[in-house]
N, C-alpha and C positions, 0 to 999 in steps of 0.2 A: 350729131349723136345725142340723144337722151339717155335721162338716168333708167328707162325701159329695158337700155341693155344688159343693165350689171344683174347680177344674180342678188335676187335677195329672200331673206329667210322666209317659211311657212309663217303662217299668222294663226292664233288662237281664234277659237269664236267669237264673235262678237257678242256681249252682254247685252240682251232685251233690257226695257227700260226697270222693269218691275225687280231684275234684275241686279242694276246698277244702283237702283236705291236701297237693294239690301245690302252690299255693299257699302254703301256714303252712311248707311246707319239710320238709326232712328231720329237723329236730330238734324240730317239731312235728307232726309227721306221724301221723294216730289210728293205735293198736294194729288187730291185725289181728280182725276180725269186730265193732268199738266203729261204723264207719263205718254199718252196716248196723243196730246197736242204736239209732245217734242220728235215724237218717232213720225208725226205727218211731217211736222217742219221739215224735218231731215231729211224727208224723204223729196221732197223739194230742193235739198242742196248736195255739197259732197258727191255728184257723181259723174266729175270727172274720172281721170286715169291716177289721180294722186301724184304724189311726187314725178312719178317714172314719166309726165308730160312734161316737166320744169326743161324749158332750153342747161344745156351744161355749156359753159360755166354759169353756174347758176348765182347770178348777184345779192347779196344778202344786205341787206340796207342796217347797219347794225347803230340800235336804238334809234332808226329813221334815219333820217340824212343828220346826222350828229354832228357831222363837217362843218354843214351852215345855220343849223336854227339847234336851240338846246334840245336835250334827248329827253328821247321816252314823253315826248308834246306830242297834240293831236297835230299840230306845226308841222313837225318831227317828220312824224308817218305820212302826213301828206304830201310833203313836199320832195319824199324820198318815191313815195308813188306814182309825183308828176315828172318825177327825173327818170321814169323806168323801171324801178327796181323791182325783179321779181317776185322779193318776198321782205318782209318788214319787222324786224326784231323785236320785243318785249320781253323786259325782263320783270316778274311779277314776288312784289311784298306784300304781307296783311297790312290790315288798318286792325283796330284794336276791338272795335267791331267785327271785327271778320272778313270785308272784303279785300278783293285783290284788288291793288293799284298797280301802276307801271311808273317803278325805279330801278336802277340798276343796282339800289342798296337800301338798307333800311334807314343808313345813316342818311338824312336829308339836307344837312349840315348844307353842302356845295352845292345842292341844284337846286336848292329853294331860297325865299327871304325870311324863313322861319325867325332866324337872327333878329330882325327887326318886327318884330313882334313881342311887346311886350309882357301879351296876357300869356305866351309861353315859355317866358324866361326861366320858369320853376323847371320846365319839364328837361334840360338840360341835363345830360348826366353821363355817366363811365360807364359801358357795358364791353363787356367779353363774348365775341361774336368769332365763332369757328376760332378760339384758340387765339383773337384778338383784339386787343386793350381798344377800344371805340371813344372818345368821347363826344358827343353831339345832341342833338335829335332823332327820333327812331320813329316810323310810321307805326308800331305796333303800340305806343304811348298815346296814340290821337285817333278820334273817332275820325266815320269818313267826313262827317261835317267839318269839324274841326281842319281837315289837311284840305278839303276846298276853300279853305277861308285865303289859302295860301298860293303862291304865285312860283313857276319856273323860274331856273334863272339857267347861264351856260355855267359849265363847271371847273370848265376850264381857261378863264378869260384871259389870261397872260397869253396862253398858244392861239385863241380863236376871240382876239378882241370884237371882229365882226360880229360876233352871235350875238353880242351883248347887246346890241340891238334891238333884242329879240326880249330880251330879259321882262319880267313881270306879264308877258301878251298871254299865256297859257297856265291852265291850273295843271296840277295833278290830275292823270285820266285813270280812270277805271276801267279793270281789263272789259268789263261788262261795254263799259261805252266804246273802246274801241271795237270790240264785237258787232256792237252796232252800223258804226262807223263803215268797217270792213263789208259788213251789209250794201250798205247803204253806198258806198263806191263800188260795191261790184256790180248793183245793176244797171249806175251811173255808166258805166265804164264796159258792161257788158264782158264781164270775165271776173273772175273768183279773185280776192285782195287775199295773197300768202300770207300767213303769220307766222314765226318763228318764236316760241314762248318758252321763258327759261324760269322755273323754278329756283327762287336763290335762299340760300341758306335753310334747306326741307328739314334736314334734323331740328336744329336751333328752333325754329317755329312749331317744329308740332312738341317740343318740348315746351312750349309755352302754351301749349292746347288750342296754336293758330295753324294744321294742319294746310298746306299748301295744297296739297294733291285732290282729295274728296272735293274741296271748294273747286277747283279746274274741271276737275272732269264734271261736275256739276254743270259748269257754265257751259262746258264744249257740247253737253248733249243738248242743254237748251238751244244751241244756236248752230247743231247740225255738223259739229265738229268735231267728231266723236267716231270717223268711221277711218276706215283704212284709206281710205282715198280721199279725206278730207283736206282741204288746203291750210294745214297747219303741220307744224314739226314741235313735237315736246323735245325742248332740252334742260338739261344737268349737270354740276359737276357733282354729283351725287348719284351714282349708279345706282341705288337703292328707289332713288325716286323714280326715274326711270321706269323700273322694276314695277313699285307699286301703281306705277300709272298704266302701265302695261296690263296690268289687273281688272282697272277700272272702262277702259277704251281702248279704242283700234287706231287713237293716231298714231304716225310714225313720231319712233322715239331716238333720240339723238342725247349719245353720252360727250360730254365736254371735258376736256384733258388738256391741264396744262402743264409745267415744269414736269420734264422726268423724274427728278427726283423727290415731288411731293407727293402727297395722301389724302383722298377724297378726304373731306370732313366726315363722313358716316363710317370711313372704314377707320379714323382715328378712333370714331367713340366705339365701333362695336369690338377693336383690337386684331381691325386684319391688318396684316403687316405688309400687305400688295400696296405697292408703289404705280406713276402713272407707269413708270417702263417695264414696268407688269404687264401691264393692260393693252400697251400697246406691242406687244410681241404677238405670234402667232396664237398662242393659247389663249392668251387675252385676250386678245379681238374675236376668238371663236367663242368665249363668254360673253362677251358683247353680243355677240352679233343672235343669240339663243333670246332675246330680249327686246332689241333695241334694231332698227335700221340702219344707223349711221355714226359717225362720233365726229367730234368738232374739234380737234388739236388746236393749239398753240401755233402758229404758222412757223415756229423754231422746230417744231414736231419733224414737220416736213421736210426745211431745209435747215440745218446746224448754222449758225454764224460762227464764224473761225475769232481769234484772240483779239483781233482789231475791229470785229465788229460787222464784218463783209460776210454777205452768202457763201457758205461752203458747199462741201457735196449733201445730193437728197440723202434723204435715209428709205427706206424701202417700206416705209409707212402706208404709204399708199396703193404699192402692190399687194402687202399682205393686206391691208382690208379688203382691197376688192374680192379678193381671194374667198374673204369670207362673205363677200354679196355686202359688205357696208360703204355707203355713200359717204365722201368725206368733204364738211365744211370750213372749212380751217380761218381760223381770228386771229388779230384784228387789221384789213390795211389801211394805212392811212396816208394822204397825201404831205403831210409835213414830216422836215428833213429831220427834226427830233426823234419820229417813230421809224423814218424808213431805215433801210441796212445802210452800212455804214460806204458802202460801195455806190452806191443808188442816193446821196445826198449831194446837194449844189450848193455852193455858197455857203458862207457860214450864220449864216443867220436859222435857227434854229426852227422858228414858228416860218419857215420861204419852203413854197412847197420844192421839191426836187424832182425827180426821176421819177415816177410814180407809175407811168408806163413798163418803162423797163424793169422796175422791180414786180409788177405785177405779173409781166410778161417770164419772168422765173419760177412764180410759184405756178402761176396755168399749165407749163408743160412740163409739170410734173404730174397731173394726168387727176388733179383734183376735181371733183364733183360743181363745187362751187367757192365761194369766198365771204366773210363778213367783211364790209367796207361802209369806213364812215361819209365816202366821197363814194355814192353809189352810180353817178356820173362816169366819173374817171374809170371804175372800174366794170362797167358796161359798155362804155371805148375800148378798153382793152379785151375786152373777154370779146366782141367783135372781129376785131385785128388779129387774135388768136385761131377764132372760126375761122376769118377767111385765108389765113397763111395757112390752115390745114388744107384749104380746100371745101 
């Protein structure tokens, strides 16, 4: 089965380029004869069948193979590409200049050696980011020179000592480069490199006059990924961003939902008092779904964990979106027994992978679309083993 099946919403017209630049404004506005280069480029790419071609369970490699080599590396993404994985996560912050890099935060504190750098010890400091006390380093403090001076590291090296291995091989990539990149392995490779690309923290930044959205949809026309059936997924936990990106392009947009009981950051500031278990009720998802293709839960979304920490019963999340034609990616799996349910762990040793199969093999027949996983291996095994015990 493909995602071809599921019903999904009408789409707005597509934005001509002359278009899209009145739109991005005057200060983003394409040079004159680039409008008419990017509308040839594209027309060169993008014309697949879009999402609705993705084998389901669709494997989401989240922030590249993040299992074995540090995230959001060119490392990352390749090694999660030479493992399989259908489509390849980034999550995108400014630089202080304006471009977008790929981190999963603006705090760089844990995946960089900033720290040991002394000419940026000044830049050190306490910000309040969506409602939270931060103290570190921030990519919106350093130009793009500046954060290429600097080097990956794993972020987590108590749980993945292995990766450290890896530590200082890779700089900070830019979404630009990986675009390239993605180029450049599809015709290696003879097939389109997916990307899954998350806007993080769009309020906060365009209050600092680093607007996330203008600067994406900028780059996605330049590089032909700009259309409905372009092989990329915008996402957010920011349904507003969503929204305005909807305005500017035809990729599919995908809303991101964690804890029932929390509050996008945009609906704190603009004082809606919709919660995520707003959103994900029938009404909710029929707002979503007037905007957006897909939403990407919390994989607790899907299935409840009981007081000890085991899978409970599903919740019916996944019928009422299809209901409304939305494809669901649900985050994050991971093969160590730290992150799996507490039913699906072996041994006690915390960072020892466990069950990984079996817990996987829980949330696939509950009828989800696809998966983020930082073992995009393991769970391309399983999403196999699934297929084939359907038949």
């Amino acid at each position: 089965m493909t995602q071809g099946e599921r019903r999904t919403p009408a789409r707005r017209t597509v934005l001509g380029a002359a278009g899209a630049a009145a739109v991005l404004g005057a200060s983003t506005a394409l040079p004159a004869g680039t409008a008419h280069a990017d509308e040839a480029r594209a027309d060169a790419r993008g014309r697949g069948h879009g999402f609705r071609s993705l084998p389901v369970p669709t494997v989401i490699a989240h922030r590249g193979a993040s299992g074995y080599r540090p995230e959001h590396t060119l490392g990352s993404y390749r090694h999660a590409l030479d493992l399989g994985a259908h489509v390849i996560e980034q999550d995108l912050v400014p630089t202080r200049d304006g471009h977008l890099v790929c981190r999963h935060e603006n705090d760089i504190t844990g995946t960089t050696d900033v720290a040991d750098h002394p000419e940026f010890a000044s830049r050190q400091t306490t910000k309040s980011v969506d409602g939270t006390s931060l103290t570190g380093w921030f990519t919106e403090d350093f130009t793009l020179a500046e954060l290429k001076t600097l080097r990956a590291k794993e972020r987590i090296p108590g749980t993945r000592q292995e990766n450290t291995l890896y530590d200082g091989r890779w700089t900070i990539p830019t979404f630009e480069e990986v675009l390239r990149w993605a180029e450049e392995e599809g015709r290696r490779r003879g097939r389109d490199v997916w990307l899954h690309v998350e806007t993080k923290h769009p309020t906060y930044f365009r209050s600092l006059g680093l607007g996330l959205e203008e600067r994406l949809a900028k780059l996605l026309r330049r590089y032909g990924r700009h259309r409905a059936n372009s092989p990329v997924f915008l996402q957010s936990f920011e349904p507003s961003s969503i929204q305005r990106l909807a305005k500017l392009v035809d990729s599919p947009g995908v809303v991101l939902l964690s804890g029932a009981s929390s509050r996008p950051w945009d609906f704190v500031q603009a004082g809606d008092p919709r919660t995520v278990a707003d959103l994900v009720t029938p009404e909710g998802l029929r707002w979503i779904a007037s905007y957006a293709q897909g939403i990407g839960p919390t994989l607790d979304l899907v299935i409840p964990k009981d007081a000890t920490g085991r899978l409970g019963t599903p919740t019916t999340l996944v019928r009422d979106a299809h209901a409304e034609g939305l494809i669901l990616h649900p985050y994050t799996h991971r093969n160590e027994n730290s992150f799996l349910p507490a039913d699906f762990r072996r041994g006690t040793d915390p960072t020892a992978y466990g069950d990984a199969f079996g817990s996987l093999k829980r949330y696939l027949e509950t009828g989800i679309d696809g998966i983020f996983s930082d073992n995009p291996d393991t769970a391309l095994l399983a999403a196999a083993d699934f297929t084939a015990a359907r038949g």
